[in-house]
DRENKEZA-542142 format. One record per residue: residue number from 1; x, y, z of N, C-alpha, C, O, CB in turn. Coordinates in steps of 0.02 Angstrom, whole numbers, plus 32768, in hexadecimal, padded with zeros to 4 digits. Glycine has a CB too. Layout:
SITE pado  n_x  n_y  n_z ca_x ca_y ca_z  c_x  c_y  c_z  o_x  o_y  o_z cb_x cb_y cb_z
SITE  NUM    X    Y    Z    X    Y    Z    X    Y    Z    X    Y    Z    X    Y    Z
...
//
This chain:
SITE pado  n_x  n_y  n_z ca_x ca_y ca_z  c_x  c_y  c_z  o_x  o_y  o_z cb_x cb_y cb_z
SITE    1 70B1 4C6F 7F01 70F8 4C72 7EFE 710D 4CA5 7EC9 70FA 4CA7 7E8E 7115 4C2D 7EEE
SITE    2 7133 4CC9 7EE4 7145 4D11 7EB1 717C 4CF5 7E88 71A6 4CD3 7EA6 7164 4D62 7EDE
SITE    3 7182 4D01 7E3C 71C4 4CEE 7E13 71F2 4D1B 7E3A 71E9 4D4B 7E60 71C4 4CFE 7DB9
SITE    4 723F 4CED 7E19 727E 4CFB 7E33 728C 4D30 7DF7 7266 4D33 7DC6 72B4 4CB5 7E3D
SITE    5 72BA 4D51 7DFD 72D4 4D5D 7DBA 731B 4D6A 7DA0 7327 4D8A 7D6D 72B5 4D8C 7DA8
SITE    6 7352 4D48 7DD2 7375 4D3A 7DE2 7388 4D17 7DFA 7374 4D1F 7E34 737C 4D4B 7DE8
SITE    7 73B3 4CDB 7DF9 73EA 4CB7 7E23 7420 4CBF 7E3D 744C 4CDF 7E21 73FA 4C94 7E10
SITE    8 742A 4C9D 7E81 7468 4CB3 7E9B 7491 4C73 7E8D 747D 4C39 7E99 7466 4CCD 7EEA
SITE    9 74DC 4C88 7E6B 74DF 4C4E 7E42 752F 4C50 7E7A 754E 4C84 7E85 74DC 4C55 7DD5
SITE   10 7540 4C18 7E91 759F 4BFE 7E8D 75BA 4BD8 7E69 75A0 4BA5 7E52 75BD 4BDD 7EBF
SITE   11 75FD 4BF0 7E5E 761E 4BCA 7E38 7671 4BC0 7E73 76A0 4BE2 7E87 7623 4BF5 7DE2
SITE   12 7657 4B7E 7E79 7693 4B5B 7EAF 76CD 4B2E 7E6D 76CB 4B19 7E33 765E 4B0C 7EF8
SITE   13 7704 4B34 7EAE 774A 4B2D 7E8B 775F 4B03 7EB9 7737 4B06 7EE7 777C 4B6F 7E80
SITE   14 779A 4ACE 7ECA 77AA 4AA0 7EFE 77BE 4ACB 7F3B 77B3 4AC3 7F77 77E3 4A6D 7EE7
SITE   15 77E7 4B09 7F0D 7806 4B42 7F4A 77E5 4B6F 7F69 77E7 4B7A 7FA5 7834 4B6C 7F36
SITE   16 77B4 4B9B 7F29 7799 4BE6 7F33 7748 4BD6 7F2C 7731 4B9D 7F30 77B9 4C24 7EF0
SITE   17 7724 4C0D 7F22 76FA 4C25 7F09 7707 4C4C 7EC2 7723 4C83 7ECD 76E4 4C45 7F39
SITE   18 76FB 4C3E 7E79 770B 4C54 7E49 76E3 4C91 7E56 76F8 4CC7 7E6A 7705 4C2C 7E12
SITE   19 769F 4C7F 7E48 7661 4CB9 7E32 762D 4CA4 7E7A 7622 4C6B 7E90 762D 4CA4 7DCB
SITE   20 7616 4CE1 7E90 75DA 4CE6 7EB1 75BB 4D22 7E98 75DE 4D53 7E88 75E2 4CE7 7EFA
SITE   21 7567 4D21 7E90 7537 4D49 7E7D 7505 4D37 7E65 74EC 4D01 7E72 7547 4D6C 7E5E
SITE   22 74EF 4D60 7E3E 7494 4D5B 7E37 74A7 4D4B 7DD0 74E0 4D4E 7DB9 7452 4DD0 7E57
SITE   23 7477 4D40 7DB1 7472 4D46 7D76 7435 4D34 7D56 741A 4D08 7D77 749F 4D2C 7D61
SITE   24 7415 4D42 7D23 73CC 4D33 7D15 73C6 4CFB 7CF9 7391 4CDB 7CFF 73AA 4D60 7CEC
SITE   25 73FA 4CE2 7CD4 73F6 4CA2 7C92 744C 4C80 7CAD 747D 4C9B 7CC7 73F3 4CD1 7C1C
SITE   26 743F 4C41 7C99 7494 4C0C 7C8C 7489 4BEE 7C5B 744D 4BEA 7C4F 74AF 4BCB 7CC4
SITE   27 74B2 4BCE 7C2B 74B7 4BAC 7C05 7511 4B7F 7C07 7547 4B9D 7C06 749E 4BD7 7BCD
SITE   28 7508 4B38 7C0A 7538 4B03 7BFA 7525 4ACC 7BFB 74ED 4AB6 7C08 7568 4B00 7C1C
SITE   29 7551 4AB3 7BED 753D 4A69 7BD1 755B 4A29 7BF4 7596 4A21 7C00 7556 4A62 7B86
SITE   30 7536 4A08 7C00 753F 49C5 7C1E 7545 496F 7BFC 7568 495A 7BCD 7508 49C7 7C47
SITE   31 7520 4953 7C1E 752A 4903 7C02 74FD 490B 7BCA 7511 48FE 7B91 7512 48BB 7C3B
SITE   32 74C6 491D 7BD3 7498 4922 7B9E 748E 4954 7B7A 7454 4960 7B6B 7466 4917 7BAE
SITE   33 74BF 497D 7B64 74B0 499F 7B32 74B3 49F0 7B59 74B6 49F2 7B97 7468 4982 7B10
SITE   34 74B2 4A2F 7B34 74B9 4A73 7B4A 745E 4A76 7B6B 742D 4A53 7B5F 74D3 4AB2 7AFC
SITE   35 746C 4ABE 7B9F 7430 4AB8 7BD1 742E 4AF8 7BCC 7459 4B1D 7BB4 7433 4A97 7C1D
SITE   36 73FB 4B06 7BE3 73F2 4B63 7C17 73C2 4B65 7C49 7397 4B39 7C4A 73D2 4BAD 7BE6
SITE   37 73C2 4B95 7C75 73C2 4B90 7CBA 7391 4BD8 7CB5 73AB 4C0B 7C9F 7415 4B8D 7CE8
SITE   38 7356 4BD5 7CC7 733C 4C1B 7CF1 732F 4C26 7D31 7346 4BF9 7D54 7306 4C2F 7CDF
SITE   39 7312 4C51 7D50 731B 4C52 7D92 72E0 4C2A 7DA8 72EA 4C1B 7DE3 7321 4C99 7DAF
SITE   40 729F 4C10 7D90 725E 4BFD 7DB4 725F 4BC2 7D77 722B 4BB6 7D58 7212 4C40 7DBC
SITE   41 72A1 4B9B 7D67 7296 4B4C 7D5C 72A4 4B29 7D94 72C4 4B33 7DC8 72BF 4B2D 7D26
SITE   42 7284 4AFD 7D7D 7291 4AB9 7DB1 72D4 4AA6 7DB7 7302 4AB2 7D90 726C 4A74 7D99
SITE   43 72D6 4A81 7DF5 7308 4A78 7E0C 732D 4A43 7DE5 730F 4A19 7DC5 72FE 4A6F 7E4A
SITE   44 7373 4A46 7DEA 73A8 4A30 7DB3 73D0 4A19 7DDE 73E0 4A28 7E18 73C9 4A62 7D80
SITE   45 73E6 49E2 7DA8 743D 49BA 7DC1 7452 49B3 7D8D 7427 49CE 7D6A 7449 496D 7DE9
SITE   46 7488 4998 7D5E 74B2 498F 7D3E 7502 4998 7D34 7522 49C9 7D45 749A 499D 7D24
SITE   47 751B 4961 7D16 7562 4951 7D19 757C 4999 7CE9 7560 49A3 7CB4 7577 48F9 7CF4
SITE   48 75A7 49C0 7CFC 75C4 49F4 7CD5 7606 49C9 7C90 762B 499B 7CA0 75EF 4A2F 7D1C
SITE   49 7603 49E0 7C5A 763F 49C5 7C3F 7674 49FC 7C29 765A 4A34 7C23 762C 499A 7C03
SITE   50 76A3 49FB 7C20 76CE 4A38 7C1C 76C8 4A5A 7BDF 76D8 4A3E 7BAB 7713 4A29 7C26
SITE   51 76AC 4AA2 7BE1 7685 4AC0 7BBE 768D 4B1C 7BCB 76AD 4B41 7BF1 7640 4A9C 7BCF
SITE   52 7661 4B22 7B9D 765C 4B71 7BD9 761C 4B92 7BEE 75F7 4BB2 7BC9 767F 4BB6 7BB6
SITE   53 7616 4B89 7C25 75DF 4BA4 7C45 75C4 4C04 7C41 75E2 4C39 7C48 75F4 4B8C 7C8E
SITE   54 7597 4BF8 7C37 758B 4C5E 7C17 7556 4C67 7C59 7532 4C3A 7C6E 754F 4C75 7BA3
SITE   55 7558 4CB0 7C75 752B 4CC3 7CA2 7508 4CF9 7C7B 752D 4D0E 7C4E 754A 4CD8 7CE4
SITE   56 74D2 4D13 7C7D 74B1 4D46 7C67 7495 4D72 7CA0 7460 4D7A 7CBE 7481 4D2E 7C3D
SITE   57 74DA 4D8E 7C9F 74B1 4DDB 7CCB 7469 4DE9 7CDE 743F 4DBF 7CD0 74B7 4E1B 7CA0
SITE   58 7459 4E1D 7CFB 7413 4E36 7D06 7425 4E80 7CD4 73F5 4EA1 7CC2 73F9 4E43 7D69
SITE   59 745D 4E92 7CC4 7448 4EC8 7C93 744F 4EA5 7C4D 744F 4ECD 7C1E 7478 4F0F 7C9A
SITE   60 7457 4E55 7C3B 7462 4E37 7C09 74BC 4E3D 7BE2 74CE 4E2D 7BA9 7427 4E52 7BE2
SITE   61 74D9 4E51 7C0B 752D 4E38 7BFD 7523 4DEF 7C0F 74F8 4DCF 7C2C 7573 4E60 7C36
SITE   62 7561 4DE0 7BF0 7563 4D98 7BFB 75AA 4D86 7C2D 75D1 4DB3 7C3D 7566 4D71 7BAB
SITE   63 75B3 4D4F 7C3E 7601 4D41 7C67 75ED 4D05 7C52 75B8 4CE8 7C47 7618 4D50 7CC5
SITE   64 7632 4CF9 7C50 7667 4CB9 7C1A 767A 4C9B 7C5E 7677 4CBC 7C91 76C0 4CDB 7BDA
SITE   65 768B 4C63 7C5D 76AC 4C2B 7C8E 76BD 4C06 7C6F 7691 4BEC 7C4D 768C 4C0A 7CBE
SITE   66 7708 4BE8 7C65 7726 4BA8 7C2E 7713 4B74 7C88 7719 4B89 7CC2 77A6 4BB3 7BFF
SITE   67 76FF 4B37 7C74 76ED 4B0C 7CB6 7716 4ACB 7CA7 7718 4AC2 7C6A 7692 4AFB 7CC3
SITE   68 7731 4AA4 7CC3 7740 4A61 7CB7 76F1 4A24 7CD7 76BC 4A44 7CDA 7795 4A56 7CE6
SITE   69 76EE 49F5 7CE3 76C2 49D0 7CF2 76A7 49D5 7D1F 76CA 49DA 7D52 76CD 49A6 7CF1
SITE   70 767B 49D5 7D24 764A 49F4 7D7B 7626 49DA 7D88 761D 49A7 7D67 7621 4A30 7D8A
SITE   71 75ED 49EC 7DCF 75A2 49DD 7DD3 7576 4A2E 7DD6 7585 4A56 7E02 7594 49A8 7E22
SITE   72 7542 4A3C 7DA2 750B 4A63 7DC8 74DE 4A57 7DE6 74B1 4A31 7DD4 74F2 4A80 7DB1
SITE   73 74E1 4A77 7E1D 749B 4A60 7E42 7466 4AAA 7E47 7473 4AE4 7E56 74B2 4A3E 7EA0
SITE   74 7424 4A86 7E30 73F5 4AD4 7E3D 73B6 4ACF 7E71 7383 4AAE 7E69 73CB 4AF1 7DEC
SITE   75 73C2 4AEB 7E9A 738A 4AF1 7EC4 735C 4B35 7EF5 736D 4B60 7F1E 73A1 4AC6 7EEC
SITE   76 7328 4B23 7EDC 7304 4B64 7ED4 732A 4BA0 7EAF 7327 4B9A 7E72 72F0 4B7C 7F1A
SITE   77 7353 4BDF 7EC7 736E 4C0C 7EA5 73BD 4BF8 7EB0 73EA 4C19 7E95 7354 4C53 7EBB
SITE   78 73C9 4BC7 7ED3 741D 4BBD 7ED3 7429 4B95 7EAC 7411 4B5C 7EAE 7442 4BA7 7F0F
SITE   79 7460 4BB2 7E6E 747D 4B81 7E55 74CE 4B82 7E6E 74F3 4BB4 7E73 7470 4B85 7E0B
SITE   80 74DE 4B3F 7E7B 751C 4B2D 7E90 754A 4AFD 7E43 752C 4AD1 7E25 750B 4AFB 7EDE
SITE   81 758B 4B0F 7E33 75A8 4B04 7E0F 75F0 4AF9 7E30 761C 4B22 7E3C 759A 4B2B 7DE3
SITE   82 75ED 4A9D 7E3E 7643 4AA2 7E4B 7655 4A7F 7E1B 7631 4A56 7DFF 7667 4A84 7E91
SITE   83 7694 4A8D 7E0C 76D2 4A81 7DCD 770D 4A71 7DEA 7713 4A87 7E24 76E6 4AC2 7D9C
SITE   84 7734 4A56 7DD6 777A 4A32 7DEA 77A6 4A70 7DCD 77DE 4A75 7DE8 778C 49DA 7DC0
SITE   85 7797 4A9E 7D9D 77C5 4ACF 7D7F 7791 4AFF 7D44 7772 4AF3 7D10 780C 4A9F 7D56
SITE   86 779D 4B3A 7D6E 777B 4B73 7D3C 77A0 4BB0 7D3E 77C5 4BB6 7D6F 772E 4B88 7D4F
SITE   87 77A0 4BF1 7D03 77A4 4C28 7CEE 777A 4C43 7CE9 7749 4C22 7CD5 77BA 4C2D 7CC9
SITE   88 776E 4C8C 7CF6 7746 4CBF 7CE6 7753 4CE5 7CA9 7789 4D01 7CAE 7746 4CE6 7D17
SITE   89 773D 4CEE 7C7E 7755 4D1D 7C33 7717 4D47 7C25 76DE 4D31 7C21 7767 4CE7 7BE2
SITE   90 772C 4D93 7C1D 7709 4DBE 7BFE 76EE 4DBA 7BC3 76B7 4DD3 7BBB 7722 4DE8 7BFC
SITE   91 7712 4D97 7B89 76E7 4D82 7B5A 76FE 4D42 7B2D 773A 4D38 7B37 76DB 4DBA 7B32
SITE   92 76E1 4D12 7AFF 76E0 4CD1 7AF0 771F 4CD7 7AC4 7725 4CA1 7AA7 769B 4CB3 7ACF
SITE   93 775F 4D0D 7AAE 777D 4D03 7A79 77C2 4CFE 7AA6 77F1 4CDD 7A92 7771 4D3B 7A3C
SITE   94 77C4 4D21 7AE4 7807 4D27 7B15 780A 4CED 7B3A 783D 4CD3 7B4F 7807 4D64 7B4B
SITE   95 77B5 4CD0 7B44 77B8 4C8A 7B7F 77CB 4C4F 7B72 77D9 4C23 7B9B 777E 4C74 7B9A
SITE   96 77CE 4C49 7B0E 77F1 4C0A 7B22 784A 4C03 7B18 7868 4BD0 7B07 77CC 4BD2 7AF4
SITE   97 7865 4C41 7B27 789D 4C4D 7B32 78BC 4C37 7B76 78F0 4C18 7B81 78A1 4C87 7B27
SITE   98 7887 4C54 7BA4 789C 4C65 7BDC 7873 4C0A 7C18 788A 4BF1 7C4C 7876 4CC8 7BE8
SITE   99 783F 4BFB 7BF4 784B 4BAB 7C09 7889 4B81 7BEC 78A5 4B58 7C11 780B 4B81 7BF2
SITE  100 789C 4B89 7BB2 78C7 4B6B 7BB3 7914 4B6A 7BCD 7941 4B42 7BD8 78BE 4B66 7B8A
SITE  101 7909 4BAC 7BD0 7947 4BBA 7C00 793D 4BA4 7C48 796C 4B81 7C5A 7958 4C08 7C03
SITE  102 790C 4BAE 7C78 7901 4B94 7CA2 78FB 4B47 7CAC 7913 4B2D 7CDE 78DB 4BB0 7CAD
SITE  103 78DF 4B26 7C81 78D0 4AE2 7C93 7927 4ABC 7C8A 7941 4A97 7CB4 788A 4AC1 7C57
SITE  104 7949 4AD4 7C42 7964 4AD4 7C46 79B9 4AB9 7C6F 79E2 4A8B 7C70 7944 4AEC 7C3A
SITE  105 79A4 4B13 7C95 79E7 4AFC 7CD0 79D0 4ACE 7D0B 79F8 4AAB 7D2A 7A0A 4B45 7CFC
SITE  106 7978 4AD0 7D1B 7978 4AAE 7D5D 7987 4A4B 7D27 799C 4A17 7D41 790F 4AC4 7D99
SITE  107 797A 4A52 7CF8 7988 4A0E 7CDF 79DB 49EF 7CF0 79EF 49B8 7D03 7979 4A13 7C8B
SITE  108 79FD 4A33 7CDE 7A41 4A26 7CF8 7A4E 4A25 7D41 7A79 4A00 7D59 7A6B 4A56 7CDE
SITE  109 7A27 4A52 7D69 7A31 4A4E 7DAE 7A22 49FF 7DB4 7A55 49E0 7DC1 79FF 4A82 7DDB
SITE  110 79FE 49E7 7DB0 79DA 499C 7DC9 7A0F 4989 7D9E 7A3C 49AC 7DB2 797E 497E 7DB9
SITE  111 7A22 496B 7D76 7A49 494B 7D43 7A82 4936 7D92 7A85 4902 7DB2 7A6B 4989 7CEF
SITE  112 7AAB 4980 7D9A 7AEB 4984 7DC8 7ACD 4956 7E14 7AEE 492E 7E35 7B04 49E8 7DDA
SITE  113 7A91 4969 7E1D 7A88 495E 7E60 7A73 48F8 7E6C 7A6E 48D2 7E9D 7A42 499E 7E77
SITE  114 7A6B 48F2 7E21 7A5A 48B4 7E3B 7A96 488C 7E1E 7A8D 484F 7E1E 7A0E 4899 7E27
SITE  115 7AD9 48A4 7E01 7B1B 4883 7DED 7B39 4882 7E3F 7B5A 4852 7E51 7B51 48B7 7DAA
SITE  116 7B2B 48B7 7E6C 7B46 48DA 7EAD 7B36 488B 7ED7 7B5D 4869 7EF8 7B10 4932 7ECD
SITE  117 7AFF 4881 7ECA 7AC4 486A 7EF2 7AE6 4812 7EEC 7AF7 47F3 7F1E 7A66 4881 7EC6
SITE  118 7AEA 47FA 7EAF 7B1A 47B8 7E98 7B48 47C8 7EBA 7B50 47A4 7EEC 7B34 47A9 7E4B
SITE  119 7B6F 47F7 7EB3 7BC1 47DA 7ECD 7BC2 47D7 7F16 7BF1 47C8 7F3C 7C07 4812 7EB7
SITE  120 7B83 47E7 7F25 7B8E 47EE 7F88 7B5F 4795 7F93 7B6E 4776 7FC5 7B46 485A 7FC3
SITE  121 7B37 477E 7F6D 7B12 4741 7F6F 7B4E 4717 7F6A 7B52 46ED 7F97 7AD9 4737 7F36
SITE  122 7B95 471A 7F27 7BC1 46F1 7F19 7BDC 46DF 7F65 7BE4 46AE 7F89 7BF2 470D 7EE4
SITE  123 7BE3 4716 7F66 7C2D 4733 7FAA 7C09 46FD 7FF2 7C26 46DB 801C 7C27 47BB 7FCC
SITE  124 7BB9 470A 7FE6 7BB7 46DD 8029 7BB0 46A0 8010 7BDB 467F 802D 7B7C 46EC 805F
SITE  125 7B9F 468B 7FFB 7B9E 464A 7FD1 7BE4 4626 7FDE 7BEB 45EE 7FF7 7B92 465B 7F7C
SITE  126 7C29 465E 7FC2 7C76 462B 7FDE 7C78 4630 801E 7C7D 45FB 803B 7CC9 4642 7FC6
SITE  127 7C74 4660 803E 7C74 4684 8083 7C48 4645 8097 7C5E 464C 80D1 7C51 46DE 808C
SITE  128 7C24 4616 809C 7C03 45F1 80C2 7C21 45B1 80A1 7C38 4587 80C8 7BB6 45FD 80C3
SITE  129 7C24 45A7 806F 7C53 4566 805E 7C97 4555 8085 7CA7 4523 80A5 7C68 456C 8015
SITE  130 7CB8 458B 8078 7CF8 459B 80B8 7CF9 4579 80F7 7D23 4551 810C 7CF6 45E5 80D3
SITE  131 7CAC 4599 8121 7CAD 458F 8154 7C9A 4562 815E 7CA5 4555 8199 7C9C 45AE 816F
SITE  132 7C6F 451C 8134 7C4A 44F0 812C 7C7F 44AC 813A 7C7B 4476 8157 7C26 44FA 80E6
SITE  133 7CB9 44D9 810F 7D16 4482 80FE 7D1C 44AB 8140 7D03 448A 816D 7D81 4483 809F
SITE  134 7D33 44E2 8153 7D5D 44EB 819B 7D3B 44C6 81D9 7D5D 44B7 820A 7D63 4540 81B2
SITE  135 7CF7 44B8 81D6 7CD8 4497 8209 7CCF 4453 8205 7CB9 4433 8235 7CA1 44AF 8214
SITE  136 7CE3 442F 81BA 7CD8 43E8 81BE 7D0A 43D2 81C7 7D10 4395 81CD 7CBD 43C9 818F
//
């Protein structure tokens, strides 16, 4: 069996595809503590915690990912990374600007959507009481 020397790594989002590609090294951290990833380790699972995940190039740049809570899964050269909410950042001093701005507004998006979400539960809730006295 010939070494890998690279992984083809994803990084899934509920909507998109954040990141697809290859990279030589990962490093983040999970339930148990910070990890790293080469291409010819054994195969991996672990709970992601919201953190930031680093890729290491094959020319040795690095890429930043701010992640919220995830699963990685590694098998043979695929590693799969889904997250409920991630950013991409060029480097560690802009990203945690730009997660927080992101997590942020979708915090407010959900905030609105589940006040939205009550008043239509209330609404049927009288809306069937209504109809409940009009029929007895």
């Amino acid at each position: 069996m010939s070494k890998a020397e690279y992984m083809e790594v994803t990084i899934r989002l509920p909507s998109r595809v954040l990141y697809q590609g290859q990279a030589s090294r990962l490093r983040g951290e999970g339930r148990a503590g910070g990890f790293g990833l080469l291409p010819n380790h054994a195969d991996f699972v672990t709970e992601l915690l919201p953190s930031v995940l680093t890729l290491i190039m094959e020319d040795e740049t690095e890429r930043f990912f701010g992640i919220d809570e995830g699963m990685l899964v590694k098998r043979d050269r695929d590693v799969s990374v889904i997250v409920r909410r991630g950013v991409a950042g060029e480097a560690l001093d802009t990203l945690h600007q730009q997660v927080h701005d992101s997590f942020i507004e979708v915090d407010d998006e959900e905030r609105a959507a589940r006040a939205a979400l009550s008043r239509l539960e209330a609404d049927m809730v009288r809306r069937l009481g209504q109809l409940n006295r009009t029929l007895s």
